[in-house]
KOLVO-264583 format. One record per residue (C-alpha): x, y, z; chain; residue in one letter. Coordinates in nm, 2 decimals. Each point is the difference from the previous one (the first is absolute). Layout:
<<X Y Z> A a>
...
REM end
This chain:
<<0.00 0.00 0.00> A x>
<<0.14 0.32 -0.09> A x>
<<-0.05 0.36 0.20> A x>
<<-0.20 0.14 -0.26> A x>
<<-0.29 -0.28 0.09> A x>
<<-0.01 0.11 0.39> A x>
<<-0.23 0.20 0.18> A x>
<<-0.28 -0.18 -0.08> A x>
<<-0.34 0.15 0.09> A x>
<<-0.09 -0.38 0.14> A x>
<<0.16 -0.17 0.29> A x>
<<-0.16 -0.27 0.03> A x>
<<0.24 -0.31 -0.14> A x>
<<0.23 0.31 -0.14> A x>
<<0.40 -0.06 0.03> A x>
<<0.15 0.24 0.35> A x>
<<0.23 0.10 -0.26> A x>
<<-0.27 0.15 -0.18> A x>
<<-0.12 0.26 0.26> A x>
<<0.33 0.22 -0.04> A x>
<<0.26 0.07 -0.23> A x>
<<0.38 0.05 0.06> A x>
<<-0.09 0.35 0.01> A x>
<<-0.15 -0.03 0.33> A x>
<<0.32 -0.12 0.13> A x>
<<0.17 0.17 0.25> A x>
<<0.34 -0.20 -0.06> A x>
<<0.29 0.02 0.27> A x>
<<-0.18 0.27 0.18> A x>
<<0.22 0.23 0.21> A x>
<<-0.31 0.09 0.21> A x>
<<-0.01 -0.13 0.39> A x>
<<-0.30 0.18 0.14> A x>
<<-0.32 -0.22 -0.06> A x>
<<-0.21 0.29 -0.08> A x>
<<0.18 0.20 -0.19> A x>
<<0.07 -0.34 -0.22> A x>
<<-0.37 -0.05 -0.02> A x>
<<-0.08 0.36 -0.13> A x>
<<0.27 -0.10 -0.31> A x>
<<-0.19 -0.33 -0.02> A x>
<<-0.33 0.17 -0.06> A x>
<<0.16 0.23 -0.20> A x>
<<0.18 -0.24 -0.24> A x>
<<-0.44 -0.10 -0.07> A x>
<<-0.07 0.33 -0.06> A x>
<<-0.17 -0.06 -0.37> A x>
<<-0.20 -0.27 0.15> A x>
<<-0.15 0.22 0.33> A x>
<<-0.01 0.35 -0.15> A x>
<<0.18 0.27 0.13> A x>
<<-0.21 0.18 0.24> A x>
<<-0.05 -0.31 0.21> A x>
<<0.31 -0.11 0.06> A x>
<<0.09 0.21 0.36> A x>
<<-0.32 -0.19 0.07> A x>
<<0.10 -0.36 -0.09> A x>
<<0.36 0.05 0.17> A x>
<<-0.25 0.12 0.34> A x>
<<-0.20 -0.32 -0.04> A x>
<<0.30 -0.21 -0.06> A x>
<<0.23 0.14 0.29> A x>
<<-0.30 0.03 0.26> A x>
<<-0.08 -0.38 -0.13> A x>
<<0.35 -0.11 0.06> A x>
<<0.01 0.15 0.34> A x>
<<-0.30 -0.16 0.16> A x>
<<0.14 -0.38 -0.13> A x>
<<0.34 -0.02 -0.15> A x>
<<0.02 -0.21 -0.30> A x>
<<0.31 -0.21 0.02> A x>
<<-0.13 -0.32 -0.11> A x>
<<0.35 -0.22 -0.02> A x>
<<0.31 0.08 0.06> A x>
<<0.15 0.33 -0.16> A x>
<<-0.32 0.01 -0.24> A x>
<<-0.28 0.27 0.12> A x>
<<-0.35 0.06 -0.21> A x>
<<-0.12 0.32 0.08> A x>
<<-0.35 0.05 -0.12> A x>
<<-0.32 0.23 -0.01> A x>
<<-0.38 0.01 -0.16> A x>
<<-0.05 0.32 -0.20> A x>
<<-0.31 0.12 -0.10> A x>
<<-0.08 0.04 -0.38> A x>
<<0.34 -0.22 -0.08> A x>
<<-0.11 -0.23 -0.29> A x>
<<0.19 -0.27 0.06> A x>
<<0.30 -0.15 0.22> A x>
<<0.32 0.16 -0.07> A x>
<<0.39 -0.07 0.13> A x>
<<0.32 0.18 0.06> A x>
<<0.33 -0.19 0.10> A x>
<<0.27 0.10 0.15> A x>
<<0.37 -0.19 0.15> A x>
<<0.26 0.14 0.21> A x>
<<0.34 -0.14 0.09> A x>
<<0.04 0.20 0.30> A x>
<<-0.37 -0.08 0.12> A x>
<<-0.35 0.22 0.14> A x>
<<-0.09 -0.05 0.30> A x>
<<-0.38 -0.03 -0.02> A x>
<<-0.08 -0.12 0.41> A x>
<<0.19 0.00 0.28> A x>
<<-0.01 -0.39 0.01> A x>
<<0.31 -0.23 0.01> A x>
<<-0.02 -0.05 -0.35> A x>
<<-0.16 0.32 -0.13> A x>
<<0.29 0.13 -0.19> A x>
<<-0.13 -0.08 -0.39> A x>
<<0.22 -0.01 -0.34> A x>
<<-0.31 -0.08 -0.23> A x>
<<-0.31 0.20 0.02> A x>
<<-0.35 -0.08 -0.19> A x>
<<-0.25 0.29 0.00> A x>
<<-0.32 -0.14 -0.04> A x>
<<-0.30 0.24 -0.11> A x>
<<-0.37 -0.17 -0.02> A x>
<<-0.34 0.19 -0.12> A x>
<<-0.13 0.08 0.34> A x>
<<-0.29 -0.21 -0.08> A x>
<<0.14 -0.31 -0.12> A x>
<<0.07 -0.21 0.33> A x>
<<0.17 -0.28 -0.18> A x>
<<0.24 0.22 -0.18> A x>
<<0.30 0.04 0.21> A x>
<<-0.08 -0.38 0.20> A x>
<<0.05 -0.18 -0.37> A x>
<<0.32 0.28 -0.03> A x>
<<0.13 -0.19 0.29> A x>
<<-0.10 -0.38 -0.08> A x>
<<0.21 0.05 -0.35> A x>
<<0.29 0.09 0.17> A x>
<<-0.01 -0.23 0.32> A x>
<<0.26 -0.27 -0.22> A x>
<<0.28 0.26 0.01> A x>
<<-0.11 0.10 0.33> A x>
<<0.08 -0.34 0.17> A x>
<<0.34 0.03 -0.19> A x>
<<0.30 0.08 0.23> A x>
<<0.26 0.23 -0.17> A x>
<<-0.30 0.14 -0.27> A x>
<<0.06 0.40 0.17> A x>
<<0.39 -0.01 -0.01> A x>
<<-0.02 -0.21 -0.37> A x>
<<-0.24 0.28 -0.14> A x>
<<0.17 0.26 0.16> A x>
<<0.36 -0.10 -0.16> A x>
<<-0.19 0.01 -0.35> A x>
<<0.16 0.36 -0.15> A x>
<<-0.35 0.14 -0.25> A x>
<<-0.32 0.04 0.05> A x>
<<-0.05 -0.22 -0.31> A x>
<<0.19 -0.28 0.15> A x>
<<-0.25 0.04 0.33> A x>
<<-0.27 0.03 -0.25> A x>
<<0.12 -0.36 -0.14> A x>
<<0.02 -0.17 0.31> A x>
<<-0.34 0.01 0.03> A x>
<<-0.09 -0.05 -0.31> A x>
<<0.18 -0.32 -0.05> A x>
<<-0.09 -0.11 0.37> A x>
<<-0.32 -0.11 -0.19> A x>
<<-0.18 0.20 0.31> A x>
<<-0.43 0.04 -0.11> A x>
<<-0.27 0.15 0.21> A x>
<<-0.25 -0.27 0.10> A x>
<<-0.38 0.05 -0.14> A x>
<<-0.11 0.00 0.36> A x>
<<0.13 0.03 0.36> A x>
<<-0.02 -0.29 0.19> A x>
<<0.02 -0.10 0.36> A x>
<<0.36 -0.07 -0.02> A x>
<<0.01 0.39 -0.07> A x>
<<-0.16 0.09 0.30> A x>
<<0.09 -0.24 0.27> A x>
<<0.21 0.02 0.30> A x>
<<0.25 -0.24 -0.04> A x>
<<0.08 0.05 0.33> A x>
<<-0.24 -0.12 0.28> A x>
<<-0.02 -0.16 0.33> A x>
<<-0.12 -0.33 0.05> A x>
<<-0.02 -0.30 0.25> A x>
<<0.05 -0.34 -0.02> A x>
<<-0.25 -0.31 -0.02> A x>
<<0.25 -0.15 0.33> A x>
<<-0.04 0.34 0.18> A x>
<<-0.19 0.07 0.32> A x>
<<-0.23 0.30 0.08> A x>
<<0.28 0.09 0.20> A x>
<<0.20 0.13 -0.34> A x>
<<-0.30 0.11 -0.14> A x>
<<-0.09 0.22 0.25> A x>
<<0.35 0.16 0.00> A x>
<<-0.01 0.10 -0.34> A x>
<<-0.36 0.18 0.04> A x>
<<0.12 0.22 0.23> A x>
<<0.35 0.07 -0.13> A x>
<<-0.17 0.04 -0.33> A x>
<<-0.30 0.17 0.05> A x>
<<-0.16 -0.27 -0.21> A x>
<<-0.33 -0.10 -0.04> A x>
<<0.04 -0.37 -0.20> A x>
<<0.30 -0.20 -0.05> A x>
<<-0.01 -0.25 -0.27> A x>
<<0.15 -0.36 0.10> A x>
<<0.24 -0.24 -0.26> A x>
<<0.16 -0.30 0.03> A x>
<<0.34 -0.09 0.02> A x>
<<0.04 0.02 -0.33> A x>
<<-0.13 0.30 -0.02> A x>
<<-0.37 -0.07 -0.16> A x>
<<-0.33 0.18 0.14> A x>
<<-0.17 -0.21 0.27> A x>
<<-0.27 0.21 0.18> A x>
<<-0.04 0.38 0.12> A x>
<<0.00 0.07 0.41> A x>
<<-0.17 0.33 0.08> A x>
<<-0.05 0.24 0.29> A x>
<<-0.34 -0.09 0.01> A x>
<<0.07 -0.38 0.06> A x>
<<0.24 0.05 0.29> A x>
<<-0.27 0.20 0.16> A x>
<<-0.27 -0.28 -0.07> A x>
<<0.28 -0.25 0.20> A x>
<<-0.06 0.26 0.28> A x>
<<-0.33 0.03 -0.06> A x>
<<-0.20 -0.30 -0.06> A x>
<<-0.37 -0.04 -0.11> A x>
<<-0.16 0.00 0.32> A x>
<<0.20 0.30 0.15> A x>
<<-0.13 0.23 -0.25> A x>
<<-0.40 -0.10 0.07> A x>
<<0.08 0.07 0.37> A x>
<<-0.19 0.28 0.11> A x>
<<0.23 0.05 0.33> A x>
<<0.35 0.05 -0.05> A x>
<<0.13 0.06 0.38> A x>
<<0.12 -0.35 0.04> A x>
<<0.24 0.07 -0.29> A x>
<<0.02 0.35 0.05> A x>
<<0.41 -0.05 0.05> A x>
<<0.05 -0.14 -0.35> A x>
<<0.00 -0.32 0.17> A x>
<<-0.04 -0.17 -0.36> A x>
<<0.34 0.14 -0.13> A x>
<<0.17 -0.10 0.34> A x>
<<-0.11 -0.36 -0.14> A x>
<<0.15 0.04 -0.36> A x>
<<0.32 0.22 0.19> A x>
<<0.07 -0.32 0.19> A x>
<<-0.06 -0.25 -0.31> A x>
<<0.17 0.17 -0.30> A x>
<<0.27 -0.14 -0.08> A x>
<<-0.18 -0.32 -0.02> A x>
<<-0.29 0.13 -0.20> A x>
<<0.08 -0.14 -0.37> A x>
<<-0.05 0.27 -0.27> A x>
<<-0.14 -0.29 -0.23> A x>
<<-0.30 0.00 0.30> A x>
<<-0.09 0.33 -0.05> A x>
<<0.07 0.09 -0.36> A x>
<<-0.26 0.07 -0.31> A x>
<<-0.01 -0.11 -0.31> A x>
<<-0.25 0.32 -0.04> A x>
<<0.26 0.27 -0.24> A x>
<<0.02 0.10 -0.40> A x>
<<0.30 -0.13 -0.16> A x>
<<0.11 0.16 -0.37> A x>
<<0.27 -0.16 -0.23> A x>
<<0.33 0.22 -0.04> A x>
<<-0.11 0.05 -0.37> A x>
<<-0.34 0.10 0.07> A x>
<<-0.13 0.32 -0.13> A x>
<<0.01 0.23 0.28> A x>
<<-0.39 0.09 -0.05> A x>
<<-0.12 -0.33 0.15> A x>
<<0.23 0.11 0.32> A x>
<<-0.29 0.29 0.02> A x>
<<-0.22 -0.27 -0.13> A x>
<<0.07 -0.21 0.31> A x>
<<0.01 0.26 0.26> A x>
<<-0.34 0.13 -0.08> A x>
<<-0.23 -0.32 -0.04> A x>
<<0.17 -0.20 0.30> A x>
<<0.05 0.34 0.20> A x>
<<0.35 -0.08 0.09> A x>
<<0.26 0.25 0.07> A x>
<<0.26 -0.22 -0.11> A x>
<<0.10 -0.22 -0.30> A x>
<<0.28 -0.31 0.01> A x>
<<0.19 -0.03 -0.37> A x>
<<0.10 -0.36 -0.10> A x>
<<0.24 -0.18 -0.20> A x>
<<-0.16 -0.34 -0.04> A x>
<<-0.05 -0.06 0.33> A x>
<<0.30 0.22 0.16> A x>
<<-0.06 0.34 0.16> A x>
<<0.17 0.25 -0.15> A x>
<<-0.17 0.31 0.09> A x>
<<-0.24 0.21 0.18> A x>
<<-0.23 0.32 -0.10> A x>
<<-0.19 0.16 0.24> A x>
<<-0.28 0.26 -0.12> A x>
<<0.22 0.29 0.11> A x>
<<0.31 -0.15 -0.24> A x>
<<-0.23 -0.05 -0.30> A x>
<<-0.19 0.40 0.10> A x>
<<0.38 0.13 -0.02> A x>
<<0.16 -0.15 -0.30> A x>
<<-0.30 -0.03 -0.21> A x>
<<-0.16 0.35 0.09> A x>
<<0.32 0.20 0.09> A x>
<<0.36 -0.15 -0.17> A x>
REM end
């Protein structure tokens, strides 16, 4: 594919390569303030954002970065932003031998930086961005290799060559937290108890030894351990006015099974689900929560509030 075919008005399926050219390359950047190389960034798109919004766009993208910093593998940030009226999802790259810091994480010193601009209503956009890139991602050495690379058309042909093309949909691979805290089938209440409180959790999903989903133990159910059946028909309380109950479970947990206590009662996605039957799921069971699968291994978790920020916000 040559630079002349890029910039695409569809993403969907498109090539990465295809959503900038080498001339939105910032190439061995001497710049080593984040902002100031975000407002060249957005300024190497000019043509695609129109002049008189572009003070804007660097706002959005800055005040973005700020709230969550977007280093998403080692030395690689995505900084991104929704604009209103943009047409379609846009890209500036830029690499640095000397390195940006972009957080104040170990680890938040950057050579390769992909800005990432999505129509501000298309909540796929920058998520399938993301997905096409996660193979060079995983890659150790990609920042420092990209970084050596001395043009912006040799950058441009890294990707281009890297094959890298935006998935027609997002799915719940995109979204998940990969992650999570969980218990095992062998564990007691004891453990499971510990992690609610030092997590502020309100479900903890349970696997195997292997790793595979076998059941779900909630809040609730701890309580009903406490509370059984007949307590809560009992009109008088004073005889367990104490918390007598939980003195019980207190003295037995660690010898209360999780497999006792645990549901089979959740909403379980495949990794490669599209992310809409997450929302799907939530709604018709009323579930907070959804557990992502490979086969039979879980391998992630998306609460309501994960799928609210990445699908409505990133």
């Amino acid at each position: 594919m040559s630079q002349g075919d890029s910039m695409a008005d569809s993403t969907n399926g498109a090539s990465f390569s295809s959503l900038f050219t080498s001339y939105q390359v910032l190439c061995h950047t001497p710049i080593v303030d984040r902002d100031e190389l975000i407002c060249e960034m957005v300024r190497a798109l000019g043509p695609a954002l129109g002049q008189g919004q572009l003070d804007q766009v660097v706002k959005l993208a800055i005040e973005r970065e700020d709230e969550m910093p977007s280093v998403l593998a080692p030395g690689i940030a995505l900084p991104h932003a929704r604009i209103r009226g943009l047409q379609r999802l846009v890209v500036a790259v830029s690499t640095s031998q000397k390195g940006v810091r972009f957080s104040d994480d170990v680890g938040g010193v950057v050579k390769l930086i992909i800005l990432v601009l999505t129509p501000h209503d298309s909540p796929a956009a920058y998520l399938q961005a993301v997905s096409s890139l996660a193979g060079i991602l995983q890659v150790p050495g990609t920042a420092d290799k990209v970084a050596d690379l001395d043009s912006g058309e040799k950058v441009w042909h890294f990707f281009d060559r890297g094959g890298l093309i935006l998935p027609d949909y997002v799915c719940a691979g995109d979204i998940m937290r990969r992650q999570f805290v969980s218990v095992h089938s062998d564990d007691t209440c004891e453990a499971a108890i510990d992690l609610f409180v030092r997590h502020q959790l309100a479900d903890l999903p349970v696997v195997d030894t292997d790793g595979r989903l076998a059941g779900l133990v909630t809040a609730d159910a701890l309580l009903k351990v406490c509370l059984p059946d007949y307590i809560l028909w009992m009109q008088d309380l004073s005889p367990i006015i104490n918390f007598e109950p939980f003195a019980e479970l207190l003295r037995n947990e660690g010898k209360t099974w999780l497999a006792d206590i645990m549901s089979d009662d959740y909403v379980t996605v495949s990794e490669d689900s599209p992310a809409i039957e997450v929302a799907k799921g939530m709604c018709k069971r009323g579930v907070r929560q959804v557990l992502v699968l490979r086969g039979e291994e879980l391998v992630g978790v998306i609460a309501i509030e994960d799928f609210i920020t990445k699908v409505l916000r990133e």
